[in-house]
C-alpha positions in Angstrom: -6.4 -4.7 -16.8 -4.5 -1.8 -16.1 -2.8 -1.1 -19.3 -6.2 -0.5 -20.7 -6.4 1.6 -17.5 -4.3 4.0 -19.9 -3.5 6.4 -17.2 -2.2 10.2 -18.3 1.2 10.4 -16.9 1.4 7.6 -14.8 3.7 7.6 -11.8 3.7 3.8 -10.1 3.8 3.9 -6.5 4.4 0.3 -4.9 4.4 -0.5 -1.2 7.5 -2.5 -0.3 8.0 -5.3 -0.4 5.2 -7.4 -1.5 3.8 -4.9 -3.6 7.4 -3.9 -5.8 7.1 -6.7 -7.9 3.8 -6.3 -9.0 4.1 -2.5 -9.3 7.5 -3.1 -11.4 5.7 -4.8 -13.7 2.7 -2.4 -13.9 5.4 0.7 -14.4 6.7 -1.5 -17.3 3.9 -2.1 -19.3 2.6 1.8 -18.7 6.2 2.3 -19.1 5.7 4.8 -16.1 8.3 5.8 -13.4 8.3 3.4 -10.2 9.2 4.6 -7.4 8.1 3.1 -3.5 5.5 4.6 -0.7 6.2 3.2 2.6 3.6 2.4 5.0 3.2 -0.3 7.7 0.9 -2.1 9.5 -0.2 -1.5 13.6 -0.3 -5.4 14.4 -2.2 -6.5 17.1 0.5 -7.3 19.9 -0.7 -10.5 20.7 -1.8 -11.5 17.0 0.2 -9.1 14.3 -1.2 -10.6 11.1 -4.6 -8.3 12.3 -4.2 -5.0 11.4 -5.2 -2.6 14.0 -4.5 -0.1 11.7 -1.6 1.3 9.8 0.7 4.2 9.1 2.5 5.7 6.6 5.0 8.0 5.3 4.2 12.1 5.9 2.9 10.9 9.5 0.2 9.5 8.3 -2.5 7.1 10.3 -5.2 4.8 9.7 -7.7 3.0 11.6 -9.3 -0.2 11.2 -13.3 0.6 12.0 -13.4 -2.9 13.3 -10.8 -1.7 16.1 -12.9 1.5 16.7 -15.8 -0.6 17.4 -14.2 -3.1 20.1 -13.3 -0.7 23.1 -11.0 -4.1 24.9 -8.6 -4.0 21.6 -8.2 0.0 22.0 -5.8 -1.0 25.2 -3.9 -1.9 23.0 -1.1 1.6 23.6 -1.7 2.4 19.6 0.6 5.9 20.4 3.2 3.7 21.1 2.7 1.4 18.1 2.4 3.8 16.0 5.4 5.8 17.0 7.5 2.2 16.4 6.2 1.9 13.2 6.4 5.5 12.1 9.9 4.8 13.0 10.3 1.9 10.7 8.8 3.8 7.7 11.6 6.3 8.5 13.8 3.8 8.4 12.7 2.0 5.1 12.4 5.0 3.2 15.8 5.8 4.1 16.7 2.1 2.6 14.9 2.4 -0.5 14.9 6.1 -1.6 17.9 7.3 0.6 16.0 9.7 2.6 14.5 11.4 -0.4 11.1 12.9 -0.2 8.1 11.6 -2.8 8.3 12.8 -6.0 5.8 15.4 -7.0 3.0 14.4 -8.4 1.2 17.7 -10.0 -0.5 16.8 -13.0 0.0 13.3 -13.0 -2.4 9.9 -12.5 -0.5 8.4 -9.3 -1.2 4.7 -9.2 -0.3 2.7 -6.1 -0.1 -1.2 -6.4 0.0 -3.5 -3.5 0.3 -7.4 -4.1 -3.4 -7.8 -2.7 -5.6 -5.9 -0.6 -7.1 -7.8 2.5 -8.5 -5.6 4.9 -6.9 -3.1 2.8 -5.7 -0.8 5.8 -2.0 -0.4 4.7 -2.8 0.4 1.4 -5.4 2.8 2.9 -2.4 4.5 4.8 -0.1 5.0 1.2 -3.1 6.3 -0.7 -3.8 8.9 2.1 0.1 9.8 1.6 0.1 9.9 -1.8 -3.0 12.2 -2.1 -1.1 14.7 -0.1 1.1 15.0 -3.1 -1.6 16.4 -5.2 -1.8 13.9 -8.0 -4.8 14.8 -10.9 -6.0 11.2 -10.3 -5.4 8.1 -7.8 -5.5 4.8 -8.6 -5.5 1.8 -6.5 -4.1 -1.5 -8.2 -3.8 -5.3 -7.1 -3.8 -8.6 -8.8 -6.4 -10.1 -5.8 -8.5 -7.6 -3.2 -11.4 -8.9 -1.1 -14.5 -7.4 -2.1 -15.5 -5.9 1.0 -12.3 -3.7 1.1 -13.2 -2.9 -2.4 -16.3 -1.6 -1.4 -14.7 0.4 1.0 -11.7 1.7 -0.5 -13.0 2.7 -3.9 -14.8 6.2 -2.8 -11.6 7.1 -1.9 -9.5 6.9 -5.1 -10.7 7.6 -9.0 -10.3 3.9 -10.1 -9.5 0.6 -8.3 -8.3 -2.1 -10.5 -8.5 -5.7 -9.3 -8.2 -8.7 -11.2 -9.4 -11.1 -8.6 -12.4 -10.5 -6.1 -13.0 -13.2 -4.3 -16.1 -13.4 -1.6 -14.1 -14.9 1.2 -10.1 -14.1 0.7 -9.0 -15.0 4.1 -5.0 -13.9 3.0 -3.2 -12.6 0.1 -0.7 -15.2 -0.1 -3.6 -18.0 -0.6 -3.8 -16.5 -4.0 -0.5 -17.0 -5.3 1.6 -20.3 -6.6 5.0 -18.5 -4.6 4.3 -15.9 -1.9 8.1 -15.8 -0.7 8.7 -12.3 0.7 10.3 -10.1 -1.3 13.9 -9.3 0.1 15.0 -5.2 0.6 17.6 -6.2 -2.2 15.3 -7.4 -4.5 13.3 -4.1 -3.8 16.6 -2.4 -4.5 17.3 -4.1 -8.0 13.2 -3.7 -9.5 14.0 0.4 -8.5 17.1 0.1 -10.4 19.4 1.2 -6.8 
């Protein structure tokens, strides 16, 4: 689906780790540059597979709208979460681009590829990131996405292309044969590092 996307000058943007894979093999058949936007989720303490909300590289942060909306899980210190996981993208974009900023992406159709969009809030965080760069378009890509995030998330980039949409996703890993995370050296041998 996305190669009849047919992007003008595509630059691939892939979170890490999950999403390098799948975004290496989107970069191939656009034959596009790949490179990796780091974001992270804020996990719910006592339950971190639930996204509070998320942050990303250039200081960016996101909140869930289902947090917002429940005063008890806004106890939760999110300054402090936040300033751990701000830390961490730090930290992994120093691992997989050596410190180096974003490229710049004037002119160019950015296109950031996840493995699957659940409630969609980390990828949320890396398009918000991306945008900053200026890029003439933004496209969202993942081979599963639950349909309510798609409703969500599509205002906010020019295309979002999905191959799977199920009604009831539950996870993203449900949806694959091998969901085996994807080790920092793998990451470093798809980027060519």
């Amino acid at each position: 689906m996305v190669v009849a996307l047919q992007p003008e000058r595509p630059y691939v943007l892939a979170l890490p780790r999950g999403g390098v894979p799948v975004g290496a093999a989107v970069a191939a058949a656009l034959r596009a540059p790949l490179e990796v936007v780091v974001a992270r989720k804020l996990g719910a303490p006592s339950y971190p597979e639930y996204a509070l909300g998320a942050v990303a590289e250039g200081g960016v942060r996101v909140l869930n709208s289902q947090v917002l909306a429940h005063p008890r899980l806004l106890a939760v210190d999110l300054e402090a979460l936040t300033e751990r996981e701000l830390a961490a993208v730090v930290g992994a974009v120093g691992r997989f681009r050596h410190g180096a900023p974003l490229p710049s992406l004037a002119g160019r159709t950015a296109v950031v590829v996840d493995d699957g969009l659940a409630t969609g809030v980390t990828a949320e965080a890396a398009l918000a990131a991306v945008s900053k760069l200026g890029p003439q378009r933004l496209v969202l890509a993942a081979p599963v996405c639950a349909s309510e995030t798609i409703d969500r998330l599509a205002p906010v980039v020019d295309d979002l292309v999905c191959v799977e949409r199920p009604r009831d996703m539950r996870a993203v890993g449900l949806w694959y044969r091998d969901f085996t995370q994807t080790t920092d050296d793998e990451v470093l041998t798809l980027l060519g590092r």
